[in-house]
C-alpha positions as CSV (number, residue, x, y, z in Angstrom):
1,X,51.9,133.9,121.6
2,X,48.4,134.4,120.7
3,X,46.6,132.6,117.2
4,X,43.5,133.1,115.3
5,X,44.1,130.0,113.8
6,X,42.2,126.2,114.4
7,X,44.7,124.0,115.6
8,X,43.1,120.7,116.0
9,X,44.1,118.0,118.5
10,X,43.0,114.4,116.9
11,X,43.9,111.4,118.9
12,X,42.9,108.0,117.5
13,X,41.8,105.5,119.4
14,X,40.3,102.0,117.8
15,X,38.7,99.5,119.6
16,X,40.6,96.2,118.2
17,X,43.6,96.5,119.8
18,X,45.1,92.5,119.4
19,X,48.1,93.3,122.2
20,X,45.7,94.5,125.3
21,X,41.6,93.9,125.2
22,X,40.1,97.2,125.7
23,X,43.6,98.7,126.1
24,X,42.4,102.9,125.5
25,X,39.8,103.0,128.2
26,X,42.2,100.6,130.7
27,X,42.7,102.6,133.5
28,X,46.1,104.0,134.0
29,X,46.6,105.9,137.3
30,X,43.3,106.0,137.8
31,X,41.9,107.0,134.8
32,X,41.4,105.6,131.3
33,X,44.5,105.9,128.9
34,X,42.6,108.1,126.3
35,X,41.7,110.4,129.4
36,X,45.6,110.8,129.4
37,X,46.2,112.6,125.6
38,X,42.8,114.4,126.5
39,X,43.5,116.1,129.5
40,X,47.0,117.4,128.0
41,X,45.6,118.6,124.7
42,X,43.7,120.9,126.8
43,X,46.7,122.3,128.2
44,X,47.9,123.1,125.4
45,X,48.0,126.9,124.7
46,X,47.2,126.8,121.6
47,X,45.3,123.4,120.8
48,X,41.6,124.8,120.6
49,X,40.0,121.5,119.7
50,X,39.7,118.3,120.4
51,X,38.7,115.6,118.9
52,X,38.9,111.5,119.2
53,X,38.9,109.2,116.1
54,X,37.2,105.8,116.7
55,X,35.1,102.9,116.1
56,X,34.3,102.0,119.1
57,X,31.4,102.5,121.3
58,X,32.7,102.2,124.5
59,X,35.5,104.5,123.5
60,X,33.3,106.9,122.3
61,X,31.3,107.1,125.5
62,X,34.6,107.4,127.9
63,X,35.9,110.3,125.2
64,X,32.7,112.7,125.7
65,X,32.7,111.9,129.4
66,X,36.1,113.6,129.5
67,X,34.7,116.8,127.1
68,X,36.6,115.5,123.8
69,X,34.5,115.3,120.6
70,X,34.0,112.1,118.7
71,X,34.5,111.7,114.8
72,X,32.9,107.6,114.0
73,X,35.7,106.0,112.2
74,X,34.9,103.7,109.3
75,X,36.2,100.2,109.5
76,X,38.2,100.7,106.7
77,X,40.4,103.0,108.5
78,X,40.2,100.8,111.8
79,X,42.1,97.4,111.0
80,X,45.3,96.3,111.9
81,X,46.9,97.7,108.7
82,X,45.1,100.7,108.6
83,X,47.4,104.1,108.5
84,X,47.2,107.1,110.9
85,X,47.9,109.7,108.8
86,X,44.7,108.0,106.4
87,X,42.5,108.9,110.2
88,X,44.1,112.2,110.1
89,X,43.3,112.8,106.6
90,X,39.3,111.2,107.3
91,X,39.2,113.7,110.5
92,X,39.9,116.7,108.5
93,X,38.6,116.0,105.4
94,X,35.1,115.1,108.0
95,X,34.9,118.1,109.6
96,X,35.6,120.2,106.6
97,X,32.0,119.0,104.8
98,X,30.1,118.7,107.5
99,X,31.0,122.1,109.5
100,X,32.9,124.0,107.1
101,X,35.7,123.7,109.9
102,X,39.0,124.6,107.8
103,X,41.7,122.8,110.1
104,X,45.0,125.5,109.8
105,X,47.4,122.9,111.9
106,X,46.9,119.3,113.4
107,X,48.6,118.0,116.5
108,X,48.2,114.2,116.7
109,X,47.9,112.8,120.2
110,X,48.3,108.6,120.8
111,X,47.0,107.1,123.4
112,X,50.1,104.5,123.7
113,X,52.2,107.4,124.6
114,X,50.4,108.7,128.0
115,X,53.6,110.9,128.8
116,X,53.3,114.0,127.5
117,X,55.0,117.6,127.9
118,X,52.7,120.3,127.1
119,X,55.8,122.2,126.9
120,X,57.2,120.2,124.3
121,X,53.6,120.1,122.6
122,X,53.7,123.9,122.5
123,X,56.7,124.3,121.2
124,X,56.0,122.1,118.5
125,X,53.2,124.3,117.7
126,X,55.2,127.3,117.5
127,X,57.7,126.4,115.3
128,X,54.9,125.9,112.5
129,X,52.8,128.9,114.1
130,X,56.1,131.1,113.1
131,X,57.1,129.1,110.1
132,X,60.2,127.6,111.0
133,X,59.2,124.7,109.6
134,X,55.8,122.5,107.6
135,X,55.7,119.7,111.0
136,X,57.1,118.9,114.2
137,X,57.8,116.3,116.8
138,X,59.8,115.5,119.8
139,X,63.1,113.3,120.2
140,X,65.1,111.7,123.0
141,X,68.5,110.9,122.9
142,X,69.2,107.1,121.9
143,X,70.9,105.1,124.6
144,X,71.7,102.9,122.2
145,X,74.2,104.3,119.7
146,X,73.2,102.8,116.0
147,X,76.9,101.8,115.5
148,X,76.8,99.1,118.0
149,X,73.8,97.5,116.0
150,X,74.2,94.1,114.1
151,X,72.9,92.5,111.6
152,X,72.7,88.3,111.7
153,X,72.9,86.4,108.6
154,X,72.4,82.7,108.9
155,X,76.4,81.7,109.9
156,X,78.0,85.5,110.2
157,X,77.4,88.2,112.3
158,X,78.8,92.3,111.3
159,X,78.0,95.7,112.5
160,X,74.5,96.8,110.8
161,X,76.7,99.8,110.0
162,X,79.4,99.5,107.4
163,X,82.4,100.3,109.3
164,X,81.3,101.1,112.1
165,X,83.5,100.5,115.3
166,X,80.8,99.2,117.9
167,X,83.6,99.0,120.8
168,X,84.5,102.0,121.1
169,X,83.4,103.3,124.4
170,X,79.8,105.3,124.6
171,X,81.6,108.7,125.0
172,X,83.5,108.4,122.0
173,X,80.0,107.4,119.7
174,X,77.9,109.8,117.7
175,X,75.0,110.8,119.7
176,X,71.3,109.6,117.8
177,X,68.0,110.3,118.3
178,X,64.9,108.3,118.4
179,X,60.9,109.6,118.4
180,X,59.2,110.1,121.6
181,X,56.0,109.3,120.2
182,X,54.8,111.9,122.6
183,X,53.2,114.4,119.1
184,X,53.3,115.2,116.3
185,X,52.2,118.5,114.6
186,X,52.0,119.5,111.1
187,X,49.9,121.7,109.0
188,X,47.3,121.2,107.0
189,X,48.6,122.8,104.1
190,X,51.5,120.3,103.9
191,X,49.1,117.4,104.1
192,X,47.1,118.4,102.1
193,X,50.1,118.8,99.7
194,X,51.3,115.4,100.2
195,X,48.2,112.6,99.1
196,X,49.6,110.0,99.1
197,X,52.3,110.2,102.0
198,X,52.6,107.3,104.6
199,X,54.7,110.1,106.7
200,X,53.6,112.4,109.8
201,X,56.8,113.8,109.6
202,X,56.5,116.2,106.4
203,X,57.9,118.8,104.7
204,X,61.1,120.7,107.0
205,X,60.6,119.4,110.3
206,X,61.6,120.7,113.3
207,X,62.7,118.8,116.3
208,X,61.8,119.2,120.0
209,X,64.5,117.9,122.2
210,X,62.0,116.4,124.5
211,X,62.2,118.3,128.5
212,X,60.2,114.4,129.7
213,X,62.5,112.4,131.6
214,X,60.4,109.3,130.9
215,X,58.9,108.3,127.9
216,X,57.0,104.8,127.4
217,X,55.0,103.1,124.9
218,X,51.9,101.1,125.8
219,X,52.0,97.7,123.8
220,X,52.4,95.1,126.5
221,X,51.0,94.1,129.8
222,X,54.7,95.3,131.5
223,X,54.3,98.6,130.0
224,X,51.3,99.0,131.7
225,X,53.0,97.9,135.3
226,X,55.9,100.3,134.3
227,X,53.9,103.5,133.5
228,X,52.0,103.0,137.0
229,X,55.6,103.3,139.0
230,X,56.6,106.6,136.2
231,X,53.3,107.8,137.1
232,X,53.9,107.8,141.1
233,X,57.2,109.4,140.9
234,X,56.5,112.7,138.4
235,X,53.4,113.4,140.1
């Protein structure tokens, strides 16, 4: 499927990070984890920019060596607390005044989630592309069913679930599904209709049943050590 329209990668990628020092530009099958989202944005099909969000300097520099474009990131929108749909909103909102860029659909990339299916990206893309639905993102199957959660009060324990039978055996429990983290797409026109939303996920959402096999979220010094061995087995 061809497009006319601007659909706009935007990966952000601050320089604080308390877990990791320096954690975005750490190399990760040697090359820096930002280099990761980069590299698949530009296999997209249909992703025809792309652009990195940050404060940081260093980051900066590492972005443009690997032909992504850099939008500065106030401080405001760099702390701890901060929001990324408020560094989506920023991004747009950016390159709107200053280029007269008018941003048709947005696929947010994170660094922290260096496994990613272009496949699964694309699709995403179409289902807003043909208007099947306002945003999109990817899901795996849980492995842990939600009914053998509990909840711990100070002298009790029960199922976090009201009546929910937690021993009955994995076959016989409903199937859930948890985010990837790998994307997430959605257009412009429902952000822009939706101010003050906290969400990425807006409007009718379509899910991707994600076609990775291994999906891992960079937080920790092991999850580091574990996407090295993921990365010398899929490639």
């Amino acid at each position: 499927m061809s497009t006319s329209k601007n659909i706009l990668a935007i990966i952000p990628a601050r320089g604080g990070s308390k877990g990791i020092s320096n954690k975005n530009i750490r190399d990760l099958n040697n090359k820096p984890l930002i280099a990761h989202p980069i590299d698949t944005a530009f296999k997209s099909n249909y992703i025809n920019r792309v652009v990195v969000s940050t404060d940081n300097e260093l980051i900066k520099n590492v972005a443009i060596k690997y032909n992504a474009e850099v939008v500065d990131r106030p401080d405001e929108l760099a702390s701890d607390s901060s929001l990324v749909i408020d560094t989506i909103r920023h991004t747009v909102q950016y390159l709107a005044e200053t280029e007269n860029y008018k941003t048709d659909i947005i696929v947010l990339l994170e660094c922290t989630s260096p496994i990613k299916s272009v496949i699964d990206i694309d699709l995403g893309i179409e289902s807003i592309l043909e208007e099947k639905a306002d945003s999109s993102t990817s899901f795996k199957e849980s492995p842990i069913s939600p009914n053998r959660l509990w909840r711990i009060d100070e002298n009790s324990v029960a199922p976090y679930i009201e009546n929910a039978k937690p021993f009955l055996p994995r076959q016989q429990q409903p199937v859930a599904y948890q985010l990837t983290g790998q994307f997430y797409a959605l257009s412009n026109k429902i952000l822009q209709e939706n101010p003050g939303s906290i969400s990425i996920m807006l409007g009718k959402v379509y899910p991707i049943k994600s076609t990775t096999a291994y999906v891992i979220d960079i937080d920790e010094e092991i999850d580091f050590l574990i996407a090295e061995e993921i990365f010398k087995k899929i490639i």
